[in-house]
Backbone as CSV, one residue per row, in Angstrom:
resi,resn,N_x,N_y,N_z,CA_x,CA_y,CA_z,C_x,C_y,C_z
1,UNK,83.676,89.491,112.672,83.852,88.914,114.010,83.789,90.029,115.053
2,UNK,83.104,90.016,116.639,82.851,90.960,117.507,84.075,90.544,117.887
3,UNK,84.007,92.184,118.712,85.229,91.769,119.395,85.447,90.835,120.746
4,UNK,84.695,90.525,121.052,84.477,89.350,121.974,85.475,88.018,121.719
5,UNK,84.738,87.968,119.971,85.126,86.686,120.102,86.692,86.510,119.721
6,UNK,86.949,87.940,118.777,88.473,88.103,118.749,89.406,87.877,119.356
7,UNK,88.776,88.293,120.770,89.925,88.568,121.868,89.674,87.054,122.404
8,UNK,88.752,86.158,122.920,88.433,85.248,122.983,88.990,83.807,122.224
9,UNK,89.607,84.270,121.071,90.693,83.562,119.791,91.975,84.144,119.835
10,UNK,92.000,85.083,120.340,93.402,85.676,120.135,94.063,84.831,122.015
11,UNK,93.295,84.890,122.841,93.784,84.401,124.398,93.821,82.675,124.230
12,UNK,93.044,82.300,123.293,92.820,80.522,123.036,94.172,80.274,122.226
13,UNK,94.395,81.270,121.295,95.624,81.172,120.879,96.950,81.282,121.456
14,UNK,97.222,82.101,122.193,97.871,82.099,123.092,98.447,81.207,124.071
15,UNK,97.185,81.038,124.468,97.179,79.539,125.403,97.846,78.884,125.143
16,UNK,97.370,78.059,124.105,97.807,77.049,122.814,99.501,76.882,122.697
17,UNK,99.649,78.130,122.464,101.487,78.185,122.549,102.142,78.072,123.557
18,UNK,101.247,79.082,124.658,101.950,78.537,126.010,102.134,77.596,126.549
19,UNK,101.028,76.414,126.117,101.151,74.822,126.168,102.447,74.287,125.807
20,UNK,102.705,74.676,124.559,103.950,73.646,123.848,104.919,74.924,124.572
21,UNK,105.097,76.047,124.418,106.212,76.447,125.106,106.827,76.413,126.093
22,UNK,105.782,76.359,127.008,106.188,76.328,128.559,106.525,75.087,129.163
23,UNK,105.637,73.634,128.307,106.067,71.973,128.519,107.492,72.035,127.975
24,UNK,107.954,72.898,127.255,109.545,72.404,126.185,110.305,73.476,126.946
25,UNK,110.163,74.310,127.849,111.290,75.534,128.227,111.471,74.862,129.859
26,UNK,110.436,73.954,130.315,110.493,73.192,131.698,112.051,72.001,131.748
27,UNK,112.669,71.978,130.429,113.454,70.607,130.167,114.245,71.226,129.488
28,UNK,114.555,72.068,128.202,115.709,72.263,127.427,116.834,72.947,128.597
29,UNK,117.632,72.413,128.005,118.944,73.342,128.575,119.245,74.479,128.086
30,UNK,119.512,74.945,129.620,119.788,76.041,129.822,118.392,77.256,130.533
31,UNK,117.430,77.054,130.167,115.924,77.453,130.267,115.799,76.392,131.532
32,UNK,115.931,75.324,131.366,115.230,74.615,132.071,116.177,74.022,133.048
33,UNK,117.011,74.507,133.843,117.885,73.879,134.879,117.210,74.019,136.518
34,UNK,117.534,72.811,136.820,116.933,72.675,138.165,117.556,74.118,139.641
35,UNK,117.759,74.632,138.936,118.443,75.513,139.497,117.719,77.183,139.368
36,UNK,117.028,76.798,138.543,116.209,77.809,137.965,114.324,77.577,138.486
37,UNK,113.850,78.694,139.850,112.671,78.054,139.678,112.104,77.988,138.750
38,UNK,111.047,76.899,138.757,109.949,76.714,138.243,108.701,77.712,137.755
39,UNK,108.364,78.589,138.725,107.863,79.625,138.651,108.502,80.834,137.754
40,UNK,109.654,80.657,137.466,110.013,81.796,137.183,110.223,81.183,135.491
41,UNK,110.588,80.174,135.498,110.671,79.067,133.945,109.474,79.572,133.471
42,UNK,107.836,79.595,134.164,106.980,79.656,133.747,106.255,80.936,133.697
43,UNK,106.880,81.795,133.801,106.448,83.427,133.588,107.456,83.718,132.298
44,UNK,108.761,83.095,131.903,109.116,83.246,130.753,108.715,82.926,129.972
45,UNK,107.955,81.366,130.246,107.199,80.575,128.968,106.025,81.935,128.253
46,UNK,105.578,82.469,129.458,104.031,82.987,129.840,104.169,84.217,128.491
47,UNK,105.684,85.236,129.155,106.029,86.682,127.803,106.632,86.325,126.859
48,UNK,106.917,84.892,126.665,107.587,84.517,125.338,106.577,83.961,124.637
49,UNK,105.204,83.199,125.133,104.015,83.011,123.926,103.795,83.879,123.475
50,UNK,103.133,85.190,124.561,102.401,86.001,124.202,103.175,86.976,123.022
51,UNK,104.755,87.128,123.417,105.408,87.789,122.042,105.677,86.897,120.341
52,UNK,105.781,85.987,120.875,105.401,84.996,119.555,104.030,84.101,118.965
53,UNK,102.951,84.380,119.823,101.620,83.899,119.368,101.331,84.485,118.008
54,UNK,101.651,85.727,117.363,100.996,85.513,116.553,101.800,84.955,115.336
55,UNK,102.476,84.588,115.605,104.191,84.098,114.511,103.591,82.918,114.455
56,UNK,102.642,82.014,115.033,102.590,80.405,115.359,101.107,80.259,114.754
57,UNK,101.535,79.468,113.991,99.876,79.190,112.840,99.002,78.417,113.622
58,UNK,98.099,79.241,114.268,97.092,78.569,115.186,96.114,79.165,115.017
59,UNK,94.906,78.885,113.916,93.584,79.728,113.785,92.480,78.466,114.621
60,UNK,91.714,79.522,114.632,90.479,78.580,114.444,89.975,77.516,115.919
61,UNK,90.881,78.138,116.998,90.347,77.403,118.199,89.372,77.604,118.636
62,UNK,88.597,79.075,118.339,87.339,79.408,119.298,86.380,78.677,118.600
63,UNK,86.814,77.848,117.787,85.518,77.401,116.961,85.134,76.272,116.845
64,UNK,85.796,75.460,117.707,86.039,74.101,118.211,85.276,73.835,119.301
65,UNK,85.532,72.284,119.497,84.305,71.697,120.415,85.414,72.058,121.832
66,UNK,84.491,71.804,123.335,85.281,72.227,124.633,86.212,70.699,124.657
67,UNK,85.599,69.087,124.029,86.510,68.598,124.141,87.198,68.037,123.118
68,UNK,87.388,68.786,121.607,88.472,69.125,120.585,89.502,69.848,121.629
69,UNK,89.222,70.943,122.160,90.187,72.591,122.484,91.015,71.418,123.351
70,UNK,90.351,70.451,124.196,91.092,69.925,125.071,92.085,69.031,124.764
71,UNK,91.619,67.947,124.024,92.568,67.171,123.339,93.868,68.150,122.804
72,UNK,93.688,69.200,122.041,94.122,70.192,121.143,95.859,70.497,122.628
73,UNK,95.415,71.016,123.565,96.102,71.383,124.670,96.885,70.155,125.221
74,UNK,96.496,69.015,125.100,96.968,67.842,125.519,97.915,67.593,124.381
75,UNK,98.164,67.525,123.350,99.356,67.515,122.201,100.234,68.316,122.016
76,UNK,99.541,69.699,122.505,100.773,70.670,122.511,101.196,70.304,123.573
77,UNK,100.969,70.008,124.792,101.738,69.574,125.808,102.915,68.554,125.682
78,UNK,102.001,67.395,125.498,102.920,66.445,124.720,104.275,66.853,123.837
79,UNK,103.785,67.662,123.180,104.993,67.727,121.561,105.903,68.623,122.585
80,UNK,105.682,69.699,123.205,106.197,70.618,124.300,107.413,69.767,125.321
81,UNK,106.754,68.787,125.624,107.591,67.662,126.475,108.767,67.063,125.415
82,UNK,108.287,66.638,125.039,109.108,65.556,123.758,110.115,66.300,123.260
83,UNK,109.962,67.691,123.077,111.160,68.801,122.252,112.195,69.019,123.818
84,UNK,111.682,69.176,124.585,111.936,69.553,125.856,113.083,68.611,126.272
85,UNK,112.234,67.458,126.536,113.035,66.007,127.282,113.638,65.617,125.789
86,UNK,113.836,65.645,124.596,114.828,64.948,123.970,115.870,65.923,124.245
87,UNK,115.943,67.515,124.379,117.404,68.373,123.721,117.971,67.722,125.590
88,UNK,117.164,67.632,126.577,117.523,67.483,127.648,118.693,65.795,127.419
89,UNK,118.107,65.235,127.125,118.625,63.728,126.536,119.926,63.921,125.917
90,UNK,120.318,64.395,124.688,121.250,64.801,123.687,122.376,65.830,124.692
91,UNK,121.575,66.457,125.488,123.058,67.408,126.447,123.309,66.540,127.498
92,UNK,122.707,65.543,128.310,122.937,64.985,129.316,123.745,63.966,128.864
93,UNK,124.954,64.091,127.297,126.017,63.193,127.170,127.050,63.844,128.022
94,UNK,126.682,64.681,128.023,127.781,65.778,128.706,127.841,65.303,130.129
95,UNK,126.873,65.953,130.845,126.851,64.663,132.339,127.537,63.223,132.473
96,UNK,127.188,62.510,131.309,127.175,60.863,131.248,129.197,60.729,131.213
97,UNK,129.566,62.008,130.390,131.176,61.622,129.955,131.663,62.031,131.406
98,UNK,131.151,63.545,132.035,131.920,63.730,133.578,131.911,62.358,134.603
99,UNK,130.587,61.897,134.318,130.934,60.929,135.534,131.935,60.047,135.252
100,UNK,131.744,59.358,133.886,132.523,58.382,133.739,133.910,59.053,133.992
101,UNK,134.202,60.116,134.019,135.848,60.986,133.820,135.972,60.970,135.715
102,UNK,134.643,61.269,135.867,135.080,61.291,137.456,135.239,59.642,138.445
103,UNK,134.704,58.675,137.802,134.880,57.612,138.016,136.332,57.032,137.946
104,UNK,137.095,57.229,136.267,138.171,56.620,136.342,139.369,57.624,136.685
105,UNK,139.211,59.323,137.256,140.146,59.683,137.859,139.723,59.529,139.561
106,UNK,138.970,58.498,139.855,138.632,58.838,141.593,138.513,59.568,142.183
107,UNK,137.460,60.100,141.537,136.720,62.035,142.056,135.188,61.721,142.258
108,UNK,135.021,60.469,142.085,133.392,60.448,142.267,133.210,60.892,144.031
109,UNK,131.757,61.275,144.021,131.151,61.718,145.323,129.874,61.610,145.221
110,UNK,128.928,60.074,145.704,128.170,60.271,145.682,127.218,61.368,146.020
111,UNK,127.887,62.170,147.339,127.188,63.355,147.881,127.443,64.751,147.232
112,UNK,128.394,64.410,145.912,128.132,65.524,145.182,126.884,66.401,144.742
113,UNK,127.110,67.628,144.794,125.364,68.456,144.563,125.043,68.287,143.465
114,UNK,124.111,67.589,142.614,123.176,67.189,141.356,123.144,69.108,140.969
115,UNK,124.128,68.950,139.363,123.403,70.548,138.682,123.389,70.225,137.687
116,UNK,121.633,69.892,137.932,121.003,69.581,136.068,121.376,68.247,135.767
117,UNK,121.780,67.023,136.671,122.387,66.128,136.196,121.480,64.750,137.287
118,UNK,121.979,63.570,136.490,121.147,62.290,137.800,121.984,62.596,139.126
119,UNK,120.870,62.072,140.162,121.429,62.093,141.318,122.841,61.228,141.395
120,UNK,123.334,61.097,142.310,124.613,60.422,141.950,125.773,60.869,141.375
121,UNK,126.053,62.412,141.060,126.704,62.588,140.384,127.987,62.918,140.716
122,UNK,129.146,63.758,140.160,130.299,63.198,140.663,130.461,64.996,140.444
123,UNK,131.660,65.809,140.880,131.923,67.086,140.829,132.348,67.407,139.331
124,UNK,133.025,66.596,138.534,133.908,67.180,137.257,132.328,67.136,136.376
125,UNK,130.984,65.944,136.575,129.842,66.055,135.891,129.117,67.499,136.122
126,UNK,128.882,67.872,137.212,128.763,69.131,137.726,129.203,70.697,136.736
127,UNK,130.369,70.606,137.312,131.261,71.091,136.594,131.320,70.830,135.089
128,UNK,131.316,70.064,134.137,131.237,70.290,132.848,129.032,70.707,132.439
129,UNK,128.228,70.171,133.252,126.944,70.866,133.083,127.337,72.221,133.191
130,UNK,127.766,72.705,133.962,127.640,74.259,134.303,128.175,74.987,133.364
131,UNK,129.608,74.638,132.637,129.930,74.962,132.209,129.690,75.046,129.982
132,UNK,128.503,73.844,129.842,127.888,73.878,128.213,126.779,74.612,129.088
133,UNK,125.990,74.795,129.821,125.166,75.935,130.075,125.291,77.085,129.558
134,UNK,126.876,77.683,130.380,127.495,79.106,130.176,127.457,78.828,128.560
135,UNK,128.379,77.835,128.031,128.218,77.533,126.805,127.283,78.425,125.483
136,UNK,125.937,77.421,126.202,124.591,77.241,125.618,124.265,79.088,125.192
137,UNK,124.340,80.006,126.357,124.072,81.049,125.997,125.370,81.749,125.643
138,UNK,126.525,81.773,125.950,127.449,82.171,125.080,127.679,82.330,123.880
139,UNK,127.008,81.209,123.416,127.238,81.141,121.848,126.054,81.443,121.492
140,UNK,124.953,81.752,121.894,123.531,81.838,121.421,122.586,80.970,120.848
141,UNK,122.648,79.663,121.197,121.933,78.656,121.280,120.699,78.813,121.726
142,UNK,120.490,79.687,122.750,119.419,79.537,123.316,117.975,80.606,122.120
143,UNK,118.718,81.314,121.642,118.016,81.958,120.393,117.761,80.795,119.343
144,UNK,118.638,79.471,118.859,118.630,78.468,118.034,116.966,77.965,118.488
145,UNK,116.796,77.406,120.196,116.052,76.685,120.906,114.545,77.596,120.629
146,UNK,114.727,78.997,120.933,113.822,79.737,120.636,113.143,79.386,119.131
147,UNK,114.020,79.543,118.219,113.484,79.208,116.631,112.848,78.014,116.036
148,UNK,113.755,76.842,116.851,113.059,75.706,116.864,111.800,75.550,117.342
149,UNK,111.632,75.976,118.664,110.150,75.497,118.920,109.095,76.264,117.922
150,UNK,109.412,77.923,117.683,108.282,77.973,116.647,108.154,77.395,115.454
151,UNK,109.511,76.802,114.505,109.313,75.896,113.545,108.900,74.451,113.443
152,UNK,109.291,74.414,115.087,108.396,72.926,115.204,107.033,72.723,114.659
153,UNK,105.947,74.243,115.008,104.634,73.921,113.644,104.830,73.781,112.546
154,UNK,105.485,74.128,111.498,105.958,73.312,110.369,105.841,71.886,110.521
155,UNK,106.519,71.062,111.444,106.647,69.708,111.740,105.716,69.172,111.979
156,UNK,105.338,69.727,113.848,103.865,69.137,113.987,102.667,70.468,114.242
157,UNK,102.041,70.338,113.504,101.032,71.052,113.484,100.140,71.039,114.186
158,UNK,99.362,72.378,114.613,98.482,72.096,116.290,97.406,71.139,116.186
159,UNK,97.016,70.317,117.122,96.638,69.608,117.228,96.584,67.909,116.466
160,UNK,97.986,68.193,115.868,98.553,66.791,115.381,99.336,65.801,115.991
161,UNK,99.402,64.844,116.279,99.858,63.849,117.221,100.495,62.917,116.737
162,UNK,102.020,62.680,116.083,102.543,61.357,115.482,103.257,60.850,116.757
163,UNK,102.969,59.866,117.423,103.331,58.942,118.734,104.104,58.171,118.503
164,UNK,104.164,57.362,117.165,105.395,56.580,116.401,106.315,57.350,115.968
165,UNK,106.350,58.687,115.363,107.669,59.807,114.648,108.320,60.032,116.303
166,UNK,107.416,60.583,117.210,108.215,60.628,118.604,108.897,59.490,119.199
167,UNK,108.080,58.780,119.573,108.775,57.555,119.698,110.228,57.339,119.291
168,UNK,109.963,56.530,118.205,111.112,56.864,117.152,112.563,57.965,117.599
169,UNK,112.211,59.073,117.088,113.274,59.577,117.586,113.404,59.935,118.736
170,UNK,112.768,60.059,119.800,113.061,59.836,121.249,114.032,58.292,121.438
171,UNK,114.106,57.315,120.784,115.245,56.330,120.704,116.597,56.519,120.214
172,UNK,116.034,57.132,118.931,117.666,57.562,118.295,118.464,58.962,119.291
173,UNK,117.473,59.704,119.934,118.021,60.938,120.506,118.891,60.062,122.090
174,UNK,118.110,58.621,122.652,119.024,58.348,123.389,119.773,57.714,122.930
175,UNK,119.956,56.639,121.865,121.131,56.333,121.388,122.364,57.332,120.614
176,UNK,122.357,58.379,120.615,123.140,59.337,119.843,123.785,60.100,121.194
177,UNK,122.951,60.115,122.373,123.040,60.714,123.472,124.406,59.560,124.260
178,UNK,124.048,58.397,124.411,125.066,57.036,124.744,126.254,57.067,123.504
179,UNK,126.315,57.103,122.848,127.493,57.348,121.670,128.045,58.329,121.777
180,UNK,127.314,59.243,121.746,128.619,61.026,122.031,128.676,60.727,123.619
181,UNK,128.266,60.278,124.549,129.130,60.185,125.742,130.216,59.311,126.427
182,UNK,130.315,58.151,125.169,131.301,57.194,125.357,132.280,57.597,124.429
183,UNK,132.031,58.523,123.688,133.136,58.565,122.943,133.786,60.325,123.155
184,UNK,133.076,60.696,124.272,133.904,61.823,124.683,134.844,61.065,125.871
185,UNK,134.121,60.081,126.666,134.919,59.525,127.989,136.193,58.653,127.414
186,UNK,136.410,58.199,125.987,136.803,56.872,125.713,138.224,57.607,125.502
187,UNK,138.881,58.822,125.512,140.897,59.253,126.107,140.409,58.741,127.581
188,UNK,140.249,58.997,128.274,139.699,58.632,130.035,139.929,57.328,130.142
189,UNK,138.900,56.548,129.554,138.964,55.131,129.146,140.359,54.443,129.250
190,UNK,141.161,54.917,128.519,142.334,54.180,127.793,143.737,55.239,128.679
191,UNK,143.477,56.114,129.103,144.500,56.743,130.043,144.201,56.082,131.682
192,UNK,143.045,55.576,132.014,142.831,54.736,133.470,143.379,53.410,132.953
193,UNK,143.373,52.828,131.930,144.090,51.356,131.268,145.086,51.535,131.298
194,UNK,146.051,52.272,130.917,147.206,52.725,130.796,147.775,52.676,132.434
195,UNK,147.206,53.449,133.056,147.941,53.660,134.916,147.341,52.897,135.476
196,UNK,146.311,52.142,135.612,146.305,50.651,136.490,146.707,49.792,135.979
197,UNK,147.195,49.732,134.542,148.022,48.595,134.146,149.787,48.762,134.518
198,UNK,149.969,49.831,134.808,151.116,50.337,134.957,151.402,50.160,136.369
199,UNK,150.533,49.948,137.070,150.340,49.800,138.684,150.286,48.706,138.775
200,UNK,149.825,47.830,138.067,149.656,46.616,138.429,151.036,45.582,137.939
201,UNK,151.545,46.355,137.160,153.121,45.753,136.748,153.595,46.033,137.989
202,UNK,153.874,47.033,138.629,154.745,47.307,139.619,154.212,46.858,140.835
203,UNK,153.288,46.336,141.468,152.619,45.555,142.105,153.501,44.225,142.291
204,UNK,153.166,43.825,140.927,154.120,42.436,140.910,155.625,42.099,141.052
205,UNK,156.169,43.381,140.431,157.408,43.827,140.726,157.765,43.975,141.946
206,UNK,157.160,44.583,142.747,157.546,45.179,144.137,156.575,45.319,145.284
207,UNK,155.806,43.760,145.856,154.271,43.641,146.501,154.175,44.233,147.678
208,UNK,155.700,44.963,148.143,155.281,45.744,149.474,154.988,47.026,149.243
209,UNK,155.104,47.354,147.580,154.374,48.830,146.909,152.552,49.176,147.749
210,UNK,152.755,50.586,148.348,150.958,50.301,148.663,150.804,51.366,147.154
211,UNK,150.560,50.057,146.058,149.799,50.852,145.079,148.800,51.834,144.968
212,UNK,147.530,51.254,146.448,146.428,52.787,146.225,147.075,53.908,146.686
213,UNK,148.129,54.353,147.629,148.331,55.466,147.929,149.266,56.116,146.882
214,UNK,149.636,55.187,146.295,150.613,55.807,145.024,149.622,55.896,143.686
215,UNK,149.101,54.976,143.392,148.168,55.062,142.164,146.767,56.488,142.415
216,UNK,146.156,56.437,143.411,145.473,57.868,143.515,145.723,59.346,142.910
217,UNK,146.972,59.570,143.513,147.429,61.180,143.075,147.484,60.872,141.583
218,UNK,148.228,59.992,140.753,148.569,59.760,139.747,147.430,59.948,139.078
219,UNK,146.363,59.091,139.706,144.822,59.045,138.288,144.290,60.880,138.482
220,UNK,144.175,61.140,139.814,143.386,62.606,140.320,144.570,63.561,139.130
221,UNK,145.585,63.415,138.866,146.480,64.841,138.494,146.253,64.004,136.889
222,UNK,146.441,62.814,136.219,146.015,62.091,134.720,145.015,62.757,134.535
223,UNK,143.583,62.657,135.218,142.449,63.144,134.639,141.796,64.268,134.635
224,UNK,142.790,65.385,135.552,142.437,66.398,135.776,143.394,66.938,134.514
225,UNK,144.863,66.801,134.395,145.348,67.325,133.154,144.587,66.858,131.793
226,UNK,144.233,65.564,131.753,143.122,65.390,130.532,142.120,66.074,130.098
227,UNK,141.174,66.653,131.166,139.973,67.594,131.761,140.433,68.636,130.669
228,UNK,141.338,69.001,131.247,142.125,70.554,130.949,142.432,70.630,129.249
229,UNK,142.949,69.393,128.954,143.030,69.428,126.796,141.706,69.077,126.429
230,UNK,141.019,68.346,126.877,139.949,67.973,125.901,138.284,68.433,126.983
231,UNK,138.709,69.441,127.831,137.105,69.640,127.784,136.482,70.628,127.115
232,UNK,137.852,71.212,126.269,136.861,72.141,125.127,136.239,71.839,123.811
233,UNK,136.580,70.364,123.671,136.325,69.654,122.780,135.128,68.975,123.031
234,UNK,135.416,68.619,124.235,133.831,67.791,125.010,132.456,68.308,124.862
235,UNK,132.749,70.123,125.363,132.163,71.022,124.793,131.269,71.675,124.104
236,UNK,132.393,71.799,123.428,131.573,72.243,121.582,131.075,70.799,120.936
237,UNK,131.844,69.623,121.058,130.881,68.550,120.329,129.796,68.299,121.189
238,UNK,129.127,68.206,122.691,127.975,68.657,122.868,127.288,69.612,122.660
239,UNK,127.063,70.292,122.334,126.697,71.862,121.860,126.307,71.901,120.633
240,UNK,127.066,71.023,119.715,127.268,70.968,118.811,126.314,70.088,118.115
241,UNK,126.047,69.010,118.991,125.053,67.676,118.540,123.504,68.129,118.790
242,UNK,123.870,68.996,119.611,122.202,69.965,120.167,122.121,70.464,119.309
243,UNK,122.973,71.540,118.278,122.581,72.753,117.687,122.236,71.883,116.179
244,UNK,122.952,71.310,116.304,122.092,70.176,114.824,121.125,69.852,114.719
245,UNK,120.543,69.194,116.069,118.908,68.616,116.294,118.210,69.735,116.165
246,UNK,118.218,70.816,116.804,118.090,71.733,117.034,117.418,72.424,115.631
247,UNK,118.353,72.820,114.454,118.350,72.999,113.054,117.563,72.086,111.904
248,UNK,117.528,71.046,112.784,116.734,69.879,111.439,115.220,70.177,112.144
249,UNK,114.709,71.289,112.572,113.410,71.887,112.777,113.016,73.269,111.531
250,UNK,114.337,73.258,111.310,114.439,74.419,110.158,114.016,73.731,108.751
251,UNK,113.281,74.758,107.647,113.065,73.819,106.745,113.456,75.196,105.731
């Protein structure tokens, strides 16, 4: 082979990775927070192909048709997205439990600042994103995320396309995502049952009680001391449900 065409296979290769890397580092957490430009997401994607291209079993592109190479770029994109937007899915239980925590201690704000989370969000959602972020690289997850995407060729191989296997678990990743976030919110749950039922006895008891000015402080100081025991638990079992998905890329 000249060297033409070497270098010509060795940059197609490249490419190739930067496709699936840079579509999956635009969405995972921690890499991919809205807080983080875009531009700058994509100059990491750019020295992290080029240091792992040749680790990633990709021969044989220069030798392909211009619209094989293309299709070829359109799947790594795809599979790039799909790795991307599911780990994004699976951490955004974490979001899903703050609001609900900020809902039943009466801390929501719609005009709260969105970090990494749906618009709408509430400060304690905020606040627990920011904080499995710090998480995420604390514990070195983000090296896990790194390993995964190159073992993802094991899984799907370049230019292979299963639309039903994605599918598929793009469902179970949001149903697993709705389950670990109701069942981090569900002490919250049953401690707001507990003090508006408790308010509402004394209501009846005593109707010139102004329950909201008394019931407020009560839920704000309930769910903020709750916050305080179980958001390290909240935590690590998000973190935790990532670093699993995460691992079943390992073979």
């Amino acid at each position: 082979m000249e060297l033409g065409e070497l270098l010509v296979a060795q940059a197609l290769a490249a490419a190739l990775v930067f496709a699936r890397f840079g579509a999956a580092l635009m969405f995972l957490p921690g890499f991919g927070e809205p807080s983080i430009p875009v531009r700058h997401r994509l100059l990491f994607a750019l020295a992290l192909s080029a240091a792992l291209s040749p680790l990633a079993p990709i021969e044989g592109a220069a030798q392909v048709s211009p619209i094989t190479l293309l299709a070829m770029f359109a799947t790594e994109i795809t599979i790039g997205l799909w790795i991307g937007t599911t780990a994004r899915i699976l951490f955004s239980a974490l979001g899903f439990a703050g609001y609900q925590l900020g809902m039943v201690a009466g801390l929501s704000n719609a005009f709260a600042p969105s970090q990494g989370s749906f618009e709408g969000s509430t400060l304690i959602a905020g606040l627990l994103l920011m904080a499995g972020v710090a998480l995420v690289f604390a514990t070195e997850l983000h090296h896990v995320m790194i390993r995964a995407l190159l073992d993802s060729y094991e899984l799907f191989p370049p230019g292979r396309l299963m639309l039903g296997d994605l599918a598929q678990q793009m469902v179970r990743a949001v149903a697993q995502s709705f389950y670990l976030g109701i069942s981090l919110a569900a002490p919250f749950y049953v401690l707001s049952l507990v003090l508006n039922l408790g308010m509402g006895l004394a209501n009846r008891a005593m109707p010139s009680l102004p329950v909201f000015f008394v019931a407020a402080p009560l839920l704000i100081v309930a769910g903020l001391a709750g916050l305080v025991f179980a958001g390290p638990a909240m935590l690590s079992g998000t973190v935790q449900a990532l670093a699993d998905w995460l691992i079943g890329f390992e073979f």
